[in-house]
C-alpha positions, 0 to 999 in steps of 0.5 A: 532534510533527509532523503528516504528511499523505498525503492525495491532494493532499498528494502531487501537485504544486500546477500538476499535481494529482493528473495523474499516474497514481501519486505516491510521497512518503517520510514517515519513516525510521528507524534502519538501513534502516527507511522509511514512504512513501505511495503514491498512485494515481489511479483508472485508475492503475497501478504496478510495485512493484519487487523491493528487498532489504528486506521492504516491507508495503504498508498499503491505507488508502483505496480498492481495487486488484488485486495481479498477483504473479509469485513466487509467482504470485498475483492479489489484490483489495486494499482499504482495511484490508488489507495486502500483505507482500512478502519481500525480492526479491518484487514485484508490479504494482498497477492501480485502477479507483477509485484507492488509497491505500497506505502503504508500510513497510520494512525489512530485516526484517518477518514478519507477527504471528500474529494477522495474516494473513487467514486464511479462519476469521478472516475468513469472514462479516465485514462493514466497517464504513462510516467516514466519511472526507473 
C-alpha cells in the first residue's frame, strides 16, 4: 500500500509554494497508456488542456472553474463532484477565480457509465451536501 497526497502543497515546490498559477503532478500509471495526475490551480490561475490522443476525464474535487470548450463548442461551470470527459483529440481552456483541484485520468479508452452523465431529470433540484474539508 502507498499513500498519495495531491493536496495543494504536495504540488508546489517548498521555495515556491503554490506561486504558480497551475501545477500538474502525475500520481499513477498503469498498463498501456492508463495515467492518474493532479492538477492544481491556484485562485486567478488558468490552463489550456491540450488535445492529446487519449480520452482524458477531468474529476473536479475541491474548488470551482469554468471550462471554454472549441469542438464542440461549449462554456461550463465545473465544481467539486463533477467531471469533464473529453474524447481523444478534444480540448479545452480552464480559468478559476477560487482555485481548483482536478484529478486527471486517461486513457486510450474511456465512455462514461450510463448512470454517469448529468443529465437535467437526474439532477434538477438537488443540493451538495456541506463536507468538512481541511
Amino acid at each position: 500500500m502507498q499513500i498519495l497526497q495531491f493536496s495543494p502543497g504536495a504540488l508546489a515546490a517548498p521555495d515556491d509554494p503554490l506561486a504558480r498559477p497551475a501545477a500538474h503532478m502525475p500520481m499513477a500509471s498503469g498498463r498501456a497508456d492508463f495515467e492518474l495526475s493532479c492538477l492544481y490551480l491556484s485562485p486567478g490561475g488558468h490552463i489550456a488542456v491540450p488535445p492529446i490522443k487519449q480520452a482524458q476525464l477531468l474529476l473536479f474535487v475541491n474548488g470551482r472553474a469554468d471550462a471554454d470548450c472549441r469542438e464542440p463548442s461549449a462554456q461550463l461551470a465545473l465544481s467539486a463532484g463533477t467531471g469533464l470527459l473529453l474524447a481523444a483529440g478534444e480540448h479545452c481552456r480552464l480559468a478559476t477565480d477560487t482555485g481548483a483541484i482536478v484529478l486527471i485520468v486517461t486513457a486510450e479508452r474511456l465512455l462514461a457509465d450510463r448512470c454517469g452523465p448529468s443529465l437535467p431529470e437526474r439532477v434538477r433540484g438537488q443540493l451538495w451536501p456541506h463536507l468538512e474539508s481541511n
